[in-house]
C-alpha positions in Angstrom: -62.1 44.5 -102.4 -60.4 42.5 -99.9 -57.3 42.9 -97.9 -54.5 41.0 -98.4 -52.5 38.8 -95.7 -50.5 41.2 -94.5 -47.0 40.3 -91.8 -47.5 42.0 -89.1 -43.6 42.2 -87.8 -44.7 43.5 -84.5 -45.7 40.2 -83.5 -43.2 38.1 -85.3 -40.6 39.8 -83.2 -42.5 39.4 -79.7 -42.6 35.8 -80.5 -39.1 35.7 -81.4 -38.3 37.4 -78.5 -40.3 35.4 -76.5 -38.8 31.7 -78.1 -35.3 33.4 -77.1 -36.6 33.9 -73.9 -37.4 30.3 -73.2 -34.3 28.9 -74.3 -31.7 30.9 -72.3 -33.7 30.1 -69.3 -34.7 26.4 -69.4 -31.3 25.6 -71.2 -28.8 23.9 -68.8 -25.7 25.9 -68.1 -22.1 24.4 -67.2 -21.4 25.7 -63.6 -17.8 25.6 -62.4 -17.3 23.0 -59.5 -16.1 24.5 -56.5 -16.1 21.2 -54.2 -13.9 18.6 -56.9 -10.3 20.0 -57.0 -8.5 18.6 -59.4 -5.3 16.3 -58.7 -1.7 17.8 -60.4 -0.5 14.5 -61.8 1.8 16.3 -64.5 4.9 15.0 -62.6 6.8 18.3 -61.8 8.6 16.9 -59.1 12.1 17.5 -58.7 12.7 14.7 -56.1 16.1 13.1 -57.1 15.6 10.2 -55.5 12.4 9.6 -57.9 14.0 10.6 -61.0 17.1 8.2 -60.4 14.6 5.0 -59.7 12.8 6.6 -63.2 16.0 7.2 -65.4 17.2 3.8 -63.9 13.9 2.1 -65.4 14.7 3.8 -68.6 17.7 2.8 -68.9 16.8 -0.7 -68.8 14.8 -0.3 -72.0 11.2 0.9 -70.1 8.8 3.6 -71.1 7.9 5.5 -68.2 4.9 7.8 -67.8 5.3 10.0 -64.7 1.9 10.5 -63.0 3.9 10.8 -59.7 1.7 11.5 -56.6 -1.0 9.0 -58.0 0.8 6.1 -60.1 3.2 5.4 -62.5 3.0 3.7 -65.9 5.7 2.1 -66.8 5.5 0.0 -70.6 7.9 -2.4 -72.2 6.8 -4.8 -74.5 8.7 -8.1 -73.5 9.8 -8.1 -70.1 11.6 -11.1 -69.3 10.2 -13.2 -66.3 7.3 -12.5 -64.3 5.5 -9.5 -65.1 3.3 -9.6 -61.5 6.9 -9.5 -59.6 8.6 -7.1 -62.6 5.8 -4.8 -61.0 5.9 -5.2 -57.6 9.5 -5.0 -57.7 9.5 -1.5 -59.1 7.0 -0.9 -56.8 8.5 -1.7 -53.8 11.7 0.3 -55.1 9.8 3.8 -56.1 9.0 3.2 -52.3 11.9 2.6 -50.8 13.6 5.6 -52.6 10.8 8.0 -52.1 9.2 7.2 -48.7 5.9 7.2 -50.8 3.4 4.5 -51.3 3.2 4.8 -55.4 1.3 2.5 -57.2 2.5 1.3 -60.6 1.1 0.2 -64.1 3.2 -1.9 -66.2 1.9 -2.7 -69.7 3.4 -5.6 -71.5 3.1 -8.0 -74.1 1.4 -10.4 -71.5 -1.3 -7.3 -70.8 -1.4 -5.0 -68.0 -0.7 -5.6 -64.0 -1.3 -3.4 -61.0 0.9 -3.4 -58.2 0.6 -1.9 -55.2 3.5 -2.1 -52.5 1.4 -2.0 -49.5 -1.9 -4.0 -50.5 -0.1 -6.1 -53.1 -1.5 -6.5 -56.9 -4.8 -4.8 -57.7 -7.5 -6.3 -59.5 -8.3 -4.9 -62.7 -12.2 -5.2 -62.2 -11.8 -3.5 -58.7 -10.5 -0.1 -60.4 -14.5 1.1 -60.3 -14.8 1.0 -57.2 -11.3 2.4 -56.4 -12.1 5.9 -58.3 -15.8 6.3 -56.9 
């Protein structure tokens, strides 16, 4: 008579093993990044002097976004007159309350500007090389 095909578990569990094996070592791991730190731009400043310029702008019917050390976003959807001088003028005033060189980010109906109050308006095309 002959023998049948038999499992033979023994090696179905090396192999197993060994397939385990091979994935938990050539599998790429996330590693925490020691060198980046990451910016706090959640706006818990208690400055007065910022949060008057900021309840002033909403006040005046703006939506402010308070990313303070970095930028702020400020969004209205018709702002009547110049939009490129709406944001440099809020610009220049976050800087003359605060001391800080702030940039800002109005969105309106007209699209979005940049403003700067030292270098003047920013290009949107430019932000690439701004954040490498």
């Amino acid at each position: 008579m002959r023998k049948k095909n038999e499992t033979k578990y023994g090696n179905a569990v090396l192999i197993g093993l060994g397939v385990a094996l091979l994935l938990i070592l050539f599998t790429p791991r996330c590693q925490k990044v020691d060198s980046v730190q990451e910016a706090d731009i959640g706006g818990n400043y208690n400055d007065p002097e910022l949060n008057f310029v900021l309840d002033s702008l909403r006040r005046s019917g703006f939506s402010v976004v308070n990313h303070y050390p970095v930028y702020v976003r400020v969004v209205k959807r018709n702002v009547g007159g110049d939009t490129e001088g709406t944001a440099m003028a809020i610009a220049k005033s976050l800087k003359d309350h605060t001391g800080k060189s702030v940039k800002v980010q109005l969105d309106a109906e007209g699209g979005t500007t940049l403003a700067d109050p030292d270098k003047g308006f920013i290009d949107p095309s430019q932000l690439i090389e701004l954040t490498e």
